[in-house]
C-alpha positions in Angstrom: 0.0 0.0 0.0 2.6 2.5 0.5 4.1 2.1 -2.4 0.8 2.1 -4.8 0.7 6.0 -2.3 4.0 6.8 -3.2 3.2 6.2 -7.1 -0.2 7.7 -7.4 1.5 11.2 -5.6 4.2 10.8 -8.1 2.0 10.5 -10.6 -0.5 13.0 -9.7 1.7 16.0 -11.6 0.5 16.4 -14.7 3.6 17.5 -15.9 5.6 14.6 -14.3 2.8 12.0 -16.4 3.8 13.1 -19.4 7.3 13.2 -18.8 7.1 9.5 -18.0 4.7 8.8 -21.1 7.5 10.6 -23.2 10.4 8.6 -22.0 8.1 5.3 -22.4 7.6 6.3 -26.3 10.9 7.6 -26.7 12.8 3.9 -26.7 16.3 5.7 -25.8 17.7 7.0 -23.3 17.0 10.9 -22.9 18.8 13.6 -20.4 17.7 16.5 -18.2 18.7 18.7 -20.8 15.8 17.1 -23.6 13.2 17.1 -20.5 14.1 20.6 -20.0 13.7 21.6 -24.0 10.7 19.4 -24.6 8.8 21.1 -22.0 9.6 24.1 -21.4 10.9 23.8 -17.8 14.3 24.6 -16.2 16.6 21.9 -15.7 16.7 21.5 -12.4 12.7 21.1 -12.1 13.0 18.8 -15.2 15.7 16.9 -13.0 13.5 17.0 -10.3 10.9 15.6 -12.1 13.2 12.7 -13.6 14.4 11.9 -9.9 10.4 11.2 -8.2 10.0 9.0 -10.9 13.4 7.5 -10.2 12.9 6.9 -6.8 9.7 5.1 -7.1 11.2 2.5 -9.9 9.3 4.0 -13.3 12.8 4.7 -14.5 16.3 4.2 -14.3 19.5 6.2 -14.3 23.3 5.3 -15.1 25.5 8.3 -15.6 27.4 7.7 -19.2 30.5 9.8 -21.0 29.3 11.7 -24.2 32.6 11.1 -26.2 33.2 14.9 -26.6 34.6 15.6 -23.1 33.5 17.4 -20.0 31.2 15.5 -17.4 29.6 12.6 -17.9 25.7 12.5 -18.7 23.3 11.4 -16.8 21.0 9.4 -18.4 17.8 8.1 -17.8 15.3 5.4 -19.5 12.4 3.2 -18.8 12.2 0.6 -15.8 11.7 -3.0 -16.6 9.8 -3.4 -13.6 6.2 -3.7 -14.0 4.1 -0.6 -12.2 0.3 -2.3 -11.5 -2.3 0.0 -9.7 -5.5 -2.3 -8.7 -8.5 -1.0 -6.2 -9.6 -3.7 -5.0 -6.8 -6.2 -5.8 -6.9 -8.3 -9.0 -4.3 -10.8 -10.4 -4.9 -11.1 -14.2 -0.7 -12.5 -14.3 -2.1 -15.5 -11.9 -5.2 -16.4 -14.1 -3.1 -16.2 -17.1 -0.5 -18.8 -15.9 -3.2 -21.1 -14.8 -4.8 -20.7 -17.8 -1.7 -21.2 -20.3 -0.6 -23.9 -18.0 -4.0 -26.2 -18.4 -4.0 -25.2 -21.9 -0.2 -26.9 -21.9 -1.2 -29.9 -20.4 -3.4 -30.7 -23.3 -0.3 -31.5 -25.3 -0.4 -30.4 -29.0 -4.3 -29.8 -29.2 -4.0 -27.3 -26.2 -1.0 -25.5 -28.0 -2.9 -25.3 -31.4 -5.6 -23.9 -29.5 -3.4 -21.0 -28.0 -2.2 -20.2 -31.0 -5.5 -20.4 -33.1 -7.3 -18.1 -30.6 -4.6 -15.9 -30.6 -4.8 -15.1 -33.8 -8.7 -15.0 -33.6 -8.3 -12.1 -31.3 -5.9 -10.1 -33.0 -8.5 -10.2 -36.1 -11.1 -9.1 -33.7 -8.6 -6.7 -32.4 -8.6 -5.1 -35.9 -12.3 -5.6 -36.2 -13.0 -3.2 -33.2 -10.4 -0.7 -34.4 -12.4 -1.0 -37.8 -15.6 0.0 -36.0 -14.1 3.1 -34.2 -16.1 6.7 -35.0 -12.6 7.9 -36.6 -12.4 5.0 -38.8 -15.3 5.3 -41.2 -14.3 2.7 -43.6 -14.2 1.5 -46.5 -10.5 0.5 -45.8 -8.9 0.5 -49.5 -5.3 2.3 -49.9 -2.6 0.8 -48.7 -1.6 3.9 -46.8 -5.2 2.5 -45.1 -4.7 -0.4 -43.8 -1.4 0.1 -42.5 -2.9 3.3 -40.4 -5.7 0.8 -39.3 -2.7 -1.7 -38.0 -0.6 1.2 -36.7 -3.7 2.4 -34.5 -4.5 -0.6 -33.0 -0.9 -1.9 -32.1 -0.5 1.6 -30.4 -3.7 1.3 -28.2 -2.5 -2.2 -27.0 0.6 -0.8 -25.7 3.1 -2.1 -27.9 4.6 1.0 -28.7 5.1 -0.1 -32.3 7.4 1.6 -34.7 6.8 1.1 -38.3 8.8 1.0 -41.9 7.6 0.4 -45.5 10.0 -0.4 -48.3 9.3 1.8 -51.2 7.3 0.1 -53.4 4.8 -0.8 -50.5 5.7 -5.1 -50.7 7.2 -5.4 -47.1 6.5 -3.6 -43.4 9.2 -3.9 -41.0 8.3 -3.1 -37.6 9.8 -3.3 -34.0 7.3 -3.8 -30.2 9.3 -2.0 -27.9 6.8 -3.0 -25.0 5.4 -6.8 -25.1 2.4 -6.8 -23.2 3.0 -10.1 -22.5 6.5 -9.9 -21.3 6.1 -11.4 -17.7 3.6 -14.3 -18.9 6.1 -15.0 -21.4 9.5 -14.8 -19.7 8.0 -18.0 -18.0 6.8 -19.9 -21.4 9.0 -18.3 -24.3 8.0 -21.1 -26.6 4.0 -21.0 -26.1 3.8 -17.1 -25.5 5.7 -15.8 -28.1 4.1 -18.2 -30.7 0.6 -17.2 -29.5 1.8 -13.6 -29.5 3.0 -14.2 -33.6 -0.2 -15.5 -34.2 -1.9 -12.7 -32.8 0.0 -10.2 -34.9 -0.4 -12.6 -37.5 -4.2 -12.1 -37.2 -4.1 -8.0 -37.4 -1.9 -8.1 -40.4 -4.5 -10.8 -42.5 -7.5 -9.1 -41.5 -6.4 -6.1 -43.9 -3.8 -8.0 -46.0 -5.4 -11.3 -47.1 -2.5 -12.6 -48.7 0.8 -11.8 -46.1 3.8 -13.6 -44.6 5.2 -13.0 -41.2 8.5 -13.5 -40.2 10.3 -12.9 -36.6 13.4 -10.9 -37.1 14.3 -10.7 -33.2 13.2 -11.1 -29.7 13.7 -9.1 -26.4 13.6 -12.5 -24.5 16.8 -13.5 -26.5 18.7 -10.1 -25.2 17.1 -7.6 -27.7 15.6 -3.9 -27.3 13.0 -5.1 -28.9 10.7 -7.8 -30.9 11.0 -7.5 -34.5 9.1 -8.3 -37.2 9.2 -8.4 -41.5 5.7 -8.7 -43.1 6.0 -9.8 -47.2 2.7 -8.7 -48.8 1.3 -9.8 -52.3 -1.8 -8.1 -52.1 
């Protein structure tokens, strides 16, 4: 409890929020200095405001030489640790695990049923995106789609970034924030192929003929997961 009081106090500065949501987007390390410039505070409050979130684990600090001389920088980047506010008290991470766990102990039919559902809800994932006021669709340009995919993959949290080749036959893009991470620290094998499947899903929902391909994986020491899409149509 005191430290859910110490985090929702941090948190309660508006300006501190965003600071934390820009550093969480931001996939880098960033210094007082960029705090300072990006919004419009003096250092010392931006360092301040990098410090409370600091001391309450939302992000980390190491102090690293720039390579043109002077004083090292500090510099400061997102926590790994997970920060969970819950009134009254739920544990979701529990009821996955039993969940994935029985599903497991079917053998093959329980692991072809992981991943068949998860790719049933990234479809509907893209279906409910689809159906949002701003959409309005009739999805046809590729320019489209790929904003329909984008959308969604940002309101789930992956913190996606995106890159087309230039005649529009391939997507590349990197989830800097697995929503699954914990889960799947725990079952790399079964989590990670559900999660495929589930991106697998968005993509052919708006792509009907497309090829995904795992380029890398933060489980295996990465920054991020990675992913090359071939399209035909």
């Amino acid at each position: 409890m005191e430290q859910t009081l110490k985090i929702t106090n941090v948190l309660s500065d508006p300006t501190r929020y965003y600071i934390y949501q820009y550093i969480s987007e931001k996939h880098r390390d960033v210094t007082v200095q960029e705090i300072a410039d990006n919004f419009s505070i003096h250092p010392n409050v931006a360092r301040l405001h990098l410090s409370k979130l600091e001391d309450v684990n939302m992000i980390i600090s190491e102090t690293k030489k720039t390579g043109k001389g002077g004083r090292p920088s500090r510099l400061y980047r997102l926590s790994d640790e997970v920060i969970q506010l819950q009134f009254p008290f739920r544990d979701y991470q529990l009821l996955s695990e039993i969940a994935l766990e029985t599903l497991m102990s079917l053998g093959e039919a329980g692991k072809a049923a992981l991943y068949a559902t998860g790719k049933k809800f990234g479809q509907r994932l893209m279906d409910q995106e689809n159906q949002r006021p701003h959409s309005n669709m009739a999805i046809s340009s590729f320019d489209q789609k790929l904003n329909l995919i984008k959308n969604a993959a940002t309101l789930s949290g992956f913190h996606p970034e995106f890159e087309v080749n230039e005649d529009g036959t391939s997507v590349y893009f990197q989830i800097y924030n697995c929503p699954f991470k914990e889960i799947a620290a725990a079952h790399p094998e079964s989590v990670c192929h559900m999660h495929y499947e589930f991106l697998n899903g968005m993509f052919s929902s708006v792509f009907p003929d497309v090829e995904l391909m795992e380029k890398s994986n933060m489980l295996k020491g990465c920054d991020f997961c990675s992913y090359q899409t071939v399209l035909t149509n």
